[in-house]
Residue, then its C-alpha position, 0 to 999 in steps of 0.5 A: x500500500x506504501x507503493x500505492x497497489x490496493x491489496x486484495x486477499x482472497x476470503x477466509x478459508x471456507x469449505x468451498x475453498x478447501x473443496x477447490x483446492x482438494x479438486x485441483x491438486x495433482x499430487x498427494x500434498x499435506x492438507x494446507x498445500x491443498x488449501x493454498x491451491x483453493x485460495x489461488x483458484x479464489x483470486x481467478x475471477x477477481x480483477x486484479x493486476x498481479x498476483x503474489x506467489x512466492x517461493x519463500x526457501x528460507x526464513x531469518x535466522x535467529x542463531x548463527x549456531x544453526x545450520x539453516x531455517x529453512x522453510x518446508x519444501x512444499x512451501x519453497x516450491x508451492x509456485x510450481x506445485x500451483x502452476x503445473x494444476x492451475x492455468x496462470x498464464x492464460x489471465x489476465x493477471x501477472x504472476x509474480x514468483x519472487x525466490x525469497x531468502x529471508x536467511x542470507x540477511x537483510x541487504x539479500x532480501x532488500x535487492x529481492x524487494x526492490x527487484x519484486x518492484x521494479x516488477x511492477x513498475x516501482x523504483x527509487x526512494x518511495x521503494x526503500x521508504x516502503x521496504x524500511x516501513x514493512x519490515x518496521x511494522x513486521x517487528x512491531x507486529x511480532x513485538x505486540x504478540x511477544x508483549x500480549x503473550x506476557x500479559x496473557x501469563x502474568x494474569x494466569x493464576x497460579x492454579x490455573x492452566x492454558x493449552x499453547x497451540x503448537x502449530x505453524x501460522x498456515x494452519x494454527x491461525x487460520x479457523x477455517x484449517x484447524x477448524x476452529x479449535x480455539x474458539x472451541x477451547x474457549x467454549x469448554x472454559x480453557x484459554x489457548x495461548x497462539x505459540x508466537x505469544x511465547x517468548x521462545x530461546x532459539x540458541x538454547x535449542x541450538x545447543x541440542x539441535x544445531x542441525x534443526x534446520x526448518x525454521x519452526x522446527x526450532x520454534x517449536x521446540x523452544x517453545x516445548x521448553x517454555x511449556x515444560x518449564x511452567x507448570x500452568x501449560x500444556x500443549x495441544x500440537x495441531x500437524x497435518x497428515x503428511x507434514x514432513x518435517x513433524x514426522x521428526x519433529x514430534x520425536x523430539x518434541x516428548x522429550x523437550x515438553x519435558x514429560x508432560x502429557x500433550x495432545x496432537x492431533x492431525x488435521x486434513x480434508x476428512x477430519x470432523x468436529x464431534x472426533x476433534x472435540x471428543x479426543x480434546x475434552x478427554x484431554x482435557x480430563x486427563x489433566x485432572x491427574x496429572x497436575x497431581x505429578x512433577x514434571x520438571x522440565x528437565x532435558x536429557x542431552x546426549x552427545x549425538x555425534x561420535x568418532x571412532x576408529x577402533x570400533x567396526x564402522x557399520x554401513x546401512x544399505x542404500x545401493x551396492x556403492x556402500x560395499x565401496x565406501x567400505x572397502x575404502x575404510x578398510x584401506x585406510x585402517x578403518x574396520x568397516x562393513x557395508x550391511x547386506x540390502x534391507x529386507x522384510x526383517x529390515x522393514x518389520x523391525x524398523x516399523x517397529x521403532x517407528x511412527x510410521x510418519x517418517x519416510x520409507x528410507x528412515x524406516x529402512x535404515x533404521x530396521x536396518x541397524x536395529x536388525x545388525x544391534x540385536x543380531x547374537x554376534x554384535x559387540x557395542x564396544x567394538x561396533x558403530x553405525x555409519x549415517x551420512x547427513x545433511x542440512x535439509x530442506x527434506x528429512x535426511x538430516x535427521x536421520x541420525x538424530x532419530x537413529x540415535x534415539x531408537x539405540x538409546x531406546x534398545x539399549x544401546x546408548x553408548x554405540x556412537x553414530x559417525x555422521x558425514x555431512x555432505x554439506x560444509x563439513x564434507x571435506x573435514x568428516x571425508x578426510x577424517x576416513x584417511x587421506x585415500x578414502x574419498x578418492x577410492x571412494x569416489x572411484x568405486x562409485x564411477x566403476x559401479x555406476x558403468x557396471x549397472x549402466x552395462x547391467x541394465x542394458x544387456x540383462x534384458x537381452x541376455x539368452x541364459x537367464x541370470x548371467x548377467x547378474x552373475x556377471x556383475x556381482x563377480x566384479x563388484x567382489x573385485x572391485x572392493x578387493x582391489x580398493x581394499x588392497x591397493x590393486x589395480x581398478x582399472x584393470x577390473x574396469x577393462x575385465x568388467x567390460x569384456x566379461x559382460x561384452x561375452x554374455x550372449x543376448x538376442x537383439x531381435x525384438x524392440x524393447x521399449x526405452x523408459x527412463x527412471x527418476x526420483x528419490x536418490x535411496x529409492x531409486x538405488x535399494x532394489x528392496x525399496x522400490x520392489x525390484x522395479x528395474x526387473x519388473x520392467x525387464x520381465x513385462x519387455x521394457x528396458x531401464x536406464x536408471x541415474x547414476x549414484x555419482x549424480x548426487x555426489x556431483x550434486x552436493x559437490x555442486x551446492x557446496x561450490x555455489x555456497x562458497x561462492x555466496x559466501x565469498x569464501x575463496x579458499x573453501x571454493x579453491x579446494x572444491x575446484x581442485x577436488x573437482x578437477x581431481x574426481x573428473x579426471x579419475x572419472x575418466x580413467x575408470x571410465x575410459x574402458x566403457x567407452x569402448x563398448x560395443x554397446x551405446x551407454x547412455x551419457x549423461x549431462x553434467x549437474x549444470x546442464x541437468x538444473x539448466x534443463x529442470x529449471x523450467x519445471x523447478x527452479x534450482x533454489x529449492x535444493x535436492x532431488x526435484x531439479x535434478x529428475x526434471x533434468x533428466x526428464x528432459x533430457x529423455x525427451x531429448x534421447x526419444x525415450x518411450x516412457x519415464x517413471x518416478x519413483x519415491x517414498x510415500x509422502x516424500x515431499x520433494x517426491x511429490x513434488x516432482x509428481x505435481x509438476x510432471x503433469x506440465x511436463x507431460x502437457x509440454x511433451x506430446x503426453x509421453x507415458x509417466x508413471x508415479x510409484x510411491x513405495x512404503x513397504x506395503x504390497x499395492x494389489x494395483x500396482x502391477x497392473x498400473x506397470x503393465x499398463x504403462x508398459x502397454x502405453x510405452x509400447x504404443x508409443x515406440x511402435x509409432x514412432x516406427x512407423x512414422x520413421x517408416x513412413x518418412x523413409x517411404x515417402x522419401 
């Protein structure tokens, strides 16, 4: 208004607005993404010039002792979830589409500000007067909640209780989300106190959780210690189903309320009122007894993070790359052992230790370590888990954390987790695993990525069954013999190649091409995406699937544009340098594959992929999503016949990637894309939806060669 724009919102959310949303969404999003697509669809018929819809990545930071303060990845990517199911371009209205990152501080947001004006015509002092009022009334703004917030406790009795509202802006102050729960609070005679009327202490949970990288993930923890502190709160804890980022959350969050009992409950489309107000009221009554107990809102903080090389280092399965990152310990005198691929004990033990909100890869990796802690011949004095990390925006990065608390919880509190961030600590955890280890590593990664390129390529033709699964898997045994004892690797690469070159195929028949996108773990664990690669060979088709070595490039990547935006020119130069050192080990171990009889496919480099996905997602958002639209494209570029995603069940950058493969599809001739999300559970639909899919792939090759045939004739 400062600019002179008249501010139009669309109305409160109503049933109308939820039913929209509902009906357009074309992914299984948390509940108050499907809002957000209502609330578009509301502002359609309204005439206005320009419509805001920002990708918020990140929130300001309120301690330089955590890694970020990310917001969740729905939010940083609700622009593109929302144009690949509404039709923007067609109004008669602006999109503006700003990427906001409140993080990098006040100067970065302000250039982000004034580019957002100049959008709509604005520039020069009236445009810096305007910044300068916003963000004055936005601290006044949350100085008056602050203030409120204390008069609210001070005229608290002492033997009187409140219920803090746990929950995030979009869906705690919004009545027509969390339908109404306050006001129904009220009506029962209990006071609900908004969890921003808290005073919260951010670096106090920094200490305990330093890599709390969502931005209310640390608001809600701090204000589970305010609530454990002071006898008269309690808290009510409104999540969504879905919500990805409390699937964790709500782990820790028992702990830091300090034992007291806590109500949570999930929202979405289906909940009713008479269930919600039952489960309150019962609540509420349990309280009755439990003031009678002491909680005193003490928290028990454990030292998460341990190294030691004299323990055996034990690797979770997430694709045959681990048996290399362990023989690359071993060479550098670290007992290491890469555990064997997860299976159903893998899955049964870690529902088990489990919510069953958390991702199918944190499922799995932890079954996966429950099953080697409880197994007759395991030591904790001589054992350790391996668990690589990250600093978000997805659930990777607390992995760890929750692995953590399942050895506390089975009795083995004193078995250390060695975590390895991929991000700003990557070159400082790697080194620490001997100075040879990242680049043995490194190698056996390159060699495994080309033999399951030559694996997927010729396992579909092969004339005796199983022989080229015979074949890779007496090369993979090389492969960690040699790295572990200083043998020749190349030497494995030129053996590799001609022994798959000597496997008989039959050629005969066309197969269909389809390519594979998706979650890194998922794509890589044969386990957790139920042998797919096979089932596309055994129904005629046959797969290419990303090499692992793309996400390590892509890390290597993020950490060169960080360095960059921080100016820190010596961290910059070492990642040059190790990058110029890995592409050129790339290429030795590489080189015996070029030479193949067979046409591997080739990869673009990570810049090229983001530049080819950025249409669809824009690289600002960090992880999987970019990189699958990339190589979406680029099977469109190498005329593939079908393309498949693969994820875990409500990964958020999975679904993602889901939403916006409807645009793709419009934008490229309707190609055949199928979205498989995996949880462990058999889907009686699923192997019809893959024949189908394999029929409509089919069909589409089969006239592509007859349109050839038919040019060929014509000319």
């Amino acid at each position: 208004t400062e600019l002179g724009f008249e501010v139009i919102t669309s109305r409160h959310t109503n049933r109308e607005i939820i039913n929209n949303g509902i009906e357009t969404v074309n992914a299984e999003t948390c509940f108050p993404i499907k809002v957000a697509h209502g609330h578009v669809i509301d502002m359609l018929d309204k005439d206005i010039d320009y419509l805001f819809l920002p990708s918020v990545i990140n929130l300001s930071h309120a301690s330089s002792k955590l890694t970020h303060s990310y917001a969740c990845p729905y939010i940083q990517c609700l622009p593109y979830i929302v144009r690949s199911a509404v039709d923007l371009d067609s109004r008669g209205f602006k999109v503006l589409q700003p990427i906001i990152h409140f993080e990098y501080g006040e100067s970065f947001v302000d250039k982000t500000l004034r580019k957002i004006a100049r959008d709509v015509g604005k520039r020069g002092k009236k445009v810096g007067n305007a910044i300068r009022k916003a963000k004055e009334s936005q601290k006044n703004f949350y100085k008056r909640m602050e203030e409120r917030g204390k008069e609210v406790l001070d005229s608290l009795g002492e033997d009187e209780i409140a219920l803090v509202i746990i929950s995030r802006p979009y869906n705690g102050c919004d009545s027509g989300v969390n339908m109404d729960l306050p006001e129904k609070l009220r009506d029962l005679g209990i006071l609900a106190i908004p969890m921003d009327f808290l005073t919260v202490d951010i670096d106090d949970i920094a200490k305990d959780y330093p890599n709390m990288y969502w931005k209310y993930g640390q608001k809600i923890l701090a204000a589970a210690r305010v609530v454990a502190r002071d006898k008269r709160l309690y808290a009510l804890y409104i999540t969504n189903f879905g919500c990805g980022p409390d699937s964790f959350i709500s782990k820790f969050f028992p702990k830091e309320v300090g034992g007291k009992p806590y109500l949570m409950i999930d929202i979405d489309e289906h909940s009713a009122d008479a269930g919600v107000m039952t489960r309150c009221e019962a609540f509420l009554d349990s309280l009755k007894n439990a003031r009678t107990k002491d909680f005193n809102g003490k928290i028990d903080r454990k030292s998460l993070i341990s190294k030691d090389k004299k323990r055996t280092m034990y690797i979770p399965y997430m694709n045959d790359c681990g048996s290399m990152a362990a023989a690359a310990m071993r060479a550098n005198d670290v007992a290491a052992e890469a555990l064997p691929m997860s299976d159903k004990e893998s899955l049964d033990l870690g529902r088990k230790y489990t919510s069953g909100k958390e991702c199918y890869p944190a499922i799995l990796t932890t079954g996966d370590i429950v099953k080697r802690a409880l197994s007759t011949d395991f030591d904790p004095e001589k054992s350790v888990f391996f668990m690589a990390t990250a600093s978000g925006p997805c659930r990777f990065g607390q992995y760890n954390k929750m692995h953590r608390m399942v050895l506390d919880d089975i009795g083995f509190p004193h078995v250390p987790i060695y975590t390895l961030d991929q991000g700003d600590d990557y070159q400082e955890d790697t080194s620490k695993l001997g100075t040879s280890f990242r680049k043995l590593t490194w190698n056996g990664f390159v060699l495994v990525d080309f033999m399951q390129k030559l694996l997927h390529e010729i396992r579909p033709y092969e004339i005796h069954k199983g022989e080229t699964d015979v074949v890779y898997k007496q090369h993979l045994r090389k492969a960690v013999h040699a790295i572990e004892y200083g043998y020749d690797l190349l030497q494995v690469a030129k053996d590799a190649r001609d022994a798959f070159h000597r496997i008989a195929v039959d050629k005969s028949v066309r197969k269909p091409l389809i390519g594979i996108i998706g979650e890194t773990y998922v794509r890589g664990n044969e386990f957790s995406n139920n042998f797919i690669v096979r089932r596309i060979e055994k129904l005629g088709g046959k797969a290419v699937i990303p090499p692992f070595g793309e996400w390590i490039n892509y890390i290597a990547h993020c950490r060169r544009e960080d360095c960059k935006r921080e100016r820190n020119i010596s961290a910059y130069t070492i990642e040059i340098i190790t990058e110029i050192i890995q592409r050129y080990n790339e290429y030795k171990i590489s080189r015996p594959f070029k030479k193949c009889s067979t046409n591997l496919f080739k990869e673009s480099s990570i810049k090229k992929l983001i530049l080819k996905g950025r249409p669809y997602i824009h690289d600002s958002y960090k992880g999987d999503p970019v990189l699958s639209m990339g190589r979406a494209v680029e099977y469109i570029e190498e005329n593939f016949d079908g393309i498949i995603n693969i994820i875990p069940f409500h990964c958020m950058p999975g679904t993602t990637v889901n939403a916006v493969l409807e645009k793709f599809q419009r934008d490229h001739g309707g190609i055949p894309c199928l979205k498989l999300t995996f949880d462990g559970q058999e889907e009686t639909n699923e192997e019809t939806r893959i024949e189908a899919f394999l029929h409509q792939a089919h069909q589409r090759m089969e006239s592509k060669l007859e349109a050839v045939g038919n040019y060929a004739n014509v000319n």
